[in-house]
C-alpha positions as CSV (number, residue, x, y, z in Angstrom):
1,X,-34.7,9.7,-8.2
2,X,-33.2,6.6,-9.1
3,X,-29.6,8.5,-9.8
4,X,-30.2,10.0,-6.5
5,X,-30.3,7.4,-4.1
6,X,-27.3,5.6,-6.1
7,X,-25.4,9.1,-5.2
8,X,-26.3,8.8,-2.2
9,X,-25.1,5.8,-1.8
10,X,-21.6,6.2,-3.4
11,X,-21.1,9.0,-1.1
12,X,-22.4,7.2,2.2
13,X,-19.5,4.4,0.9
14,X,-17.0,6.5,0.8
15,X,-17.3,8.3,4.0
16,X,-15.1,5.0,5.7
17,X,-14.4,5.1,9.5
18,X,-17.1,8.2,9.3
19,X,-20.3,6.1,10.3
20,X,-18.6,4.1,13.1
21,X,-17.2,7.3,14.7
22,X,-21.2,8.6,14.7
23,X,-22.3,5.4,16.3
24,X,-19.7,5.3,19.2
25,X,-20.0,9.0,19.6
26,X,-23.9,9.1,20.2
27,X,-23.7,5.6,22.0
28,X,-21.0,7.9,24.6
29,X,-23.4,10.7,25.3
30,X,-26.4,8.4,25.8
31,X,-24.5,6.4,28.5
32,X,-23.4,9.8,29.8
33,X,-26.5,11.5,30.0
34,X,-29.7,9.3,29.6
35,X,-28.2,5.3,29.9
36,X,-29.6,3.5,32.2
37,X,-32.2,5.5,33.3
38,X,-32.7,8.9,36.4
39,X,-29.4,9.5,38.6
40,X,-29.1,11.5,40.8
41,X,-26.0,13.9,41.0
42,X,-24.6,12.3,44.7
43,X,-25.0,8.5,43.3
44,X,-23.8,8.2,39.9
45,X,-22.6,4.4,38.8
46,X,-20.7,4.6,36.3
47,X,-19.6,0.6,36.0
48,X,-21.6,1.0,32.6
49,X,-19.5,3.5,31.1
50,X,-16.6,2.3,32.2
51,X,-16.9,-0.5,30.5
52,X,-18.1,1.3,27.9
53,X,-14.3,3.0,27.9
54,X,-12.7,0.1,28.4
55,X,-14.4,-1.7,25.2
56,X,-13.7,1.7,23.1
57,X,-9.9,1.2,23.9
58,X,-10.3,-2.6,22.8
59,X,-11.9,-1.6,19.5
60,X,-8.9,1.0,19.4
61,X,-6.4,-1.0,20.0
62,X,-7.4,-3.4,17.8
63,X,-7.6,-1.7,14.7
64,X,-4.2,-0.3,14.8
65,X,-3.0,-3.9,15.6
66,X,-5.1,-5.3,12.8
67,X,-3.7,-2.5,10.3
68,X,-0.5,-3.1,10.9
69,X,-0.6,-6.7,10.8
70,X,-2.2,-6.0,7.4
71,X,0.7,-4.3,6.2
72,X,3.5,-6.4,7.3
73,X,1.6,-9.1,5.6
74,X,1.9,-7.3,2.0
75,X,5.7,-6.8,2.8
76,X,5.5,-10.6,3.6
77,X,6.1,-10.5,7.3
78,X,4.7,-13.1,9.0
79,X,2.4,-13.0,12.4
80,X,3.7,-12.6,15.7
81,X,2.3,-16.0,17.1
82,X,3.8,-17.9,14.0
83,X,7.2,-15.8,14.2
84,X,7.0,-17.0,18.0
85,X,6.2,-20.5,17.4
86,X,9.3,-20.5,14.7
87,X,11.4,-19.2,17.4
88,X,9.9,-21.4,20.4
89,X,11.2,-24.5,17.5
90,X,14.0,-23.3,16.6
91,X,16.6,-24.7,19.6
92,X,15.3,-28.4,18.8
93,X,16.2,-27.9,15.1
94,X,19.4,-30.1,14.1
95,X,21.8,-27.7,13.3
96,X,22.9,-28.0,9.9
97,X,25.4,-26.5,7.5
98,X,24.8,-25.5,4.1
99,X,26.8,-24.2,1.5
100,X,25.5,-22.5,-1.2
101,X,27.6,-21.2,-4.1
102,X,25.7,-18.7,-6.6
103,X,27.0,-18.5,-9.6
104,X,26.9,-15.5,-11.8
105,X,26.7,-15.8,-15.8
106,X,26.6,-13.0,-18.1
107,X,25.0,-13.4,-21.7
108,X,25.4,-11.0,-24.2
109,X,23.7,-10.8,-27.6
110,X,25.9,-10.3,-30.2
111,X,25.2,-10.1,-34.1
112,X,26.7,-12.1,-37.0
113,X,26.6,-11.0,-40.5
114,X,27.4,-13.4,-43.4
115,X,28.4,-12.1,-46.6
116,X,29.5,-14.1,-49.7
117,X,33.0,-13.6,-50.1
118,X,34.3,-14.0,-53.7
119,X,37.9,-13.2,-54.0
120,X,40.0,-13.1,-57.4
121,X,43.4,-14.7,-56.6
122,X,45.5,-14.0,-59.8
123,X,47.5,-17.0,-60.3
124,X,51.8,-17.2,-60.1
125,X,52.9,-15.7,-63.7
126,X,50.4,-14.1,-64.2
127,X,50.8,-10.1,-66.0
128,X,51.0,-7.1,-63.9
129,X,47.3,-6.0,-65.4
130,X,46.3,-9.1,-64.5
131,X,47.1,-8.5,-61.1
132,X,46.4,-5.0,-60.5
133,X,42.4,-6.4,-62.3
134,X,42.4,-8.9,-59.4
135,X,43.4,-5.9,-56.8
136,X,41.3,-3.8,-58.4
137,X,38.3,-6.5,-58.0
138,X,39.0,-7.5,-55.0
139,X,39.2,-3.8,-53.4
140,X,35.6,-3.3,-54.9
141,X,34.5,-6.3,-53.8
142,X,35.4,-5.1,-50.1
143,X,33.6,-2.1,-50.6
144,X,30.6,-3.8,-51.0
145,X,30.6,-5.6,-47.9
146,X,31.7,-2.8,-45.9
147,X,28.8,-1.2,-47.2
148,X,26.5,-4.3,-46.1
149,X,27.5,-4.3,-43.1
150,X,27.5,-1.0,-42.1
151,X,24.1,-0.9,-43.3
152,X,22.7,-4.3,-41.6
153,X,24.1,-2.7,-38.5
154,X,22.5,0.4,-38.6
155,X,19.3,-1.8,-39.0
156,X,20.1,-3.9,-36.1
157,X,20.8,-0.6,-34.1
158,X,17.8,0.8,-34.9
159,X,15.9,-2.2,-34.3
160,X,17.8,-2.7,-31.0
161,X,17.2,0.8,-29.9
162,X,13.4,0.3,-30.5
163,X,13.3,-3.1,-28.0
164,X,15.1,-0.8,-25.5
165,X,12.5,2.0,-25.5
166,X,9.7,-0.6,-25.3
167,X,11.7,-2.1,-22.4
168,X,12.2,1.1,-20.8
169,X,8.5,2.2,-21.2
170,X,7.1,-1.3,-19.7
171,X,9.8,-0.8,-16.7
172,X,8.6,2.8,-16.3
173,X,4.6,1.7,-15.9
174,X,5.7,-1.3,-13.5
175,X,7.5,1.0,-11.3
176,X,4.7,3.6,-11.7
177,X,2.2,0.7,-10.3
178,X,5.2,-0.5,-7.7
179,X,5.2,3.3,-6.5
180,X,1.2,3.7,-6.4
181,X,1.1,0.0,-4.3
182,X,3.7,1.0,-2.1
183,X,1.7,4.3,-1.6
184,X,-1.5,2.9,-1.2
185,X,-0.2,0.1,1.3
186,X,2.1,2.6,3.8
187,X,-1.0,5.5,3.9
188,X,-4.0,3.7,2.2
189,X,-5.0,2.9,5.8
190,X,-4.3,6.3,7.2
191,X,-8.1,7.1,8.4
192,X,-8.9,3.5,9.7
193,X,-5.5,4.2,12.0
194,X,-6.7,7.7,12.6
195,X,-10.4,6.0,13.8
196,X,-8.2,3.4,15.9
197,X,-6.2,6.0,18.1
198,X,-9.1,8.6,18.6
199,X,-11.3,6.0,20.0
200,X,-8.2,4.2,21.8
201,X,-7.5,8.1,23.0
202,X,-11.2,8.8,24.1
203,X,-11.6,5.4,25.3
204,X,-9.0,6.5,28.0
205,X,-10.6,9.4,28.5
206,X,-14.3,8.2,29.2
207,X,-12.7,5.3,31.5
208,X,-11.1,7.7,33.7
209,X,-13.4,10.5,34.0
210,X,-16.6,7.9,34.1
211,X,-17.3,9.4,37.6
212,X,-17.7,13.3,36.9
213,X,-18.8,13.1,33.5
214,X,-21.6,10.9,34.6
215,X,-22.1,13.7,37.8
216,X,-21.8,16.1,34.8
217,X,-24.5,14.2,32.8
218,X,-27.1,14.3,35.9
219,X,-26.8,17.7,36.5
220,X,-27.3,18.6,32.8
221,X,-30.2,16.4,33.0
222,X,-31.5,17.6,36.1
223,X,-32.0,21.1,34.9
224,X,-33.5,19.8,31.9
225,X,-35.9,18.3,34.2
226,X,-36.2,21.4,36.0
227,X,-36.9,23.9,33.2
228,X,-39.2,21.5,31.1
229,X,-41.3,21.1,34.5
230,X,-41.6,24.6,35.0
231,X,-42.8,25.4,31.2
232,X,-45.3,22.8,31.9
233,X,-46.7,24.6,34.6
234,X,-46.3,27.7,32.9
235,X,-43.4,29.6,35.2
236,X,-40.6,30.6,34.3
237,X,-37.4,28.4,35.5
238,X,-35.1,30.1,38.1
C-alpha cells in the first residue's frame, strides 16, 4: 500500500502545469454557471468573471515573462529594470578610453632525448685500419642511437596518442552535458509556456464573452432547475 501511494505520488509530481490547469478550469465553470449564486437570464453581472479573465491573462502573462526571464538569466542576460538603469547611467559616465592589447602566445611541447655520445677520433698518423676501426665504431655507435631514438619516440607517440584520446573522450562528455543543458534550458520549460499562453488565450476569451457565457450559464442552469423540479413532482419536463 505503502509502494502505492509513493506511485501515486511520483506520478501526481510529474503531471507539472496539469493540476493548475484543473483548478482554473473548474474555478471558470463555477463562476460561469453556479458563482455567485441564482441569475436570471435578462440580468447577468458578470464584473466577477471578468475579473476572473482579466486575473487569468495576468497569471498568463506572467509566466511567459517569468520563463523567459529565466532563460536569459542562464545565458547571462541581465533584467530589463537593471539593463534600463545601466542605460538611464550611462550618459553621466566619464567617457573614457581604453586600450587593450591581447597578446597571443603559442606553446608547444616538444621532446628531448639525451644519449651518451662516445666517439672514437683516431688520432693524426695513425694506420689506415686504425682509422677505418674508428669509422667502423663510430658508424655502429650511430646505429645505436638511431635505434634509441626511434624507439623512445615511438614511446612518446604512443604515450602522446593516449593523452589525446583521453582528452578527446573528456571533451566529447562536456559537450554531451553542454548539448543536454542547452536542450533542457531552450525546451525544458516548454509546458509551463504552453500553461502561460492557454490561460493568457482563455483569459481573453472569458473577459470578452463574460456577458453571454454568463447568459449561457443561466439558461443551462435554469433548465436544470426546471427538469429537477419536475422529477420532484413526478412529471415529466417539457
Amino acid at each position: 500500500m505503502r509502494a502505492w501511494w509513493r506511485h501515486t505520488w511520483d506520478w501526481a509530481r510529474r503531471g507539472g502545469m496539469v493540476w493548475p490547469s484543473a483548478i482554473f478550469s473548474v474555478l471558470t465553470l463555477a463562476l460561469i454557471v453556479w458563482w455567485p449564486g441564482p441569475r436570471t437570464i435578462c440580468q447577468a453581472p458578470d464584473l466577477g468573471l471578468r475579473v476572473w479573465g482579466m486575473l487569468l491573462q495576468l497569471i498568463g502573462a506572467w509566466t511567459v515573462w517569468a520563463d523567459l526571464t529565466s532563460t536569459a538569466g542562464q545565458f547571462g542576460k541581465t533584467g530589463i529594470a537593471k539593463r534600463f538603469f545601466l542605460w538611464l547611467r550611462e550618459p553621466f559616465r566619464k567617457a573614457s578610453t581604453s586600450i587593450v592589447a591581447a597578446g597571443v602566445s603559442a606553446t608547444g611541447a616538444a621532446g628531448a632525448f639525451a644519449n651518451a655520445t662516445i666517439r672514437r677520433n683516431p688520432l693524426p698518423g695513425r694506420g689506415i685500419e686504425e682509422r677505418f676501426a674508428a669509422v667502423e665504431f663510430n658508424i655502429e655507435q650511430l646505429t645505436k642511437e638511431l635505434t634509441e631514438t626511434n624507439r623512445s619516440i615511438q614511446t612518446l607517440g604512443a604515450k602522446q596518442r593516449a593523452e589525446l584520446a583521453d582528452t578527446t573522450a573528456r571533451l566529447q562528455s562536456e559537450l554531451g552535458s553542454v548539448r543536454a543543458s542547452l536542450e533542457e534550458t531552450a525546451t525544458g520549460n516548454y509546458p509551463k509556456l504552453l500553461f502561460g499562453l492557454v490561460w493568457l488565450a482563455v483569459g481573453i476569451v472569458v473577459a470578452t464573452l463574460s456577458p453571454e457565457l454568463l447568459r449561457a450559464g443561466a439558461e443551462g442552469r435554469s433548465r436544470v432547475d426546471a427538469q429537477s423540479a419536475a422529477i420532484a413532482r413526478g412529471a415529466c419536463p417539457p
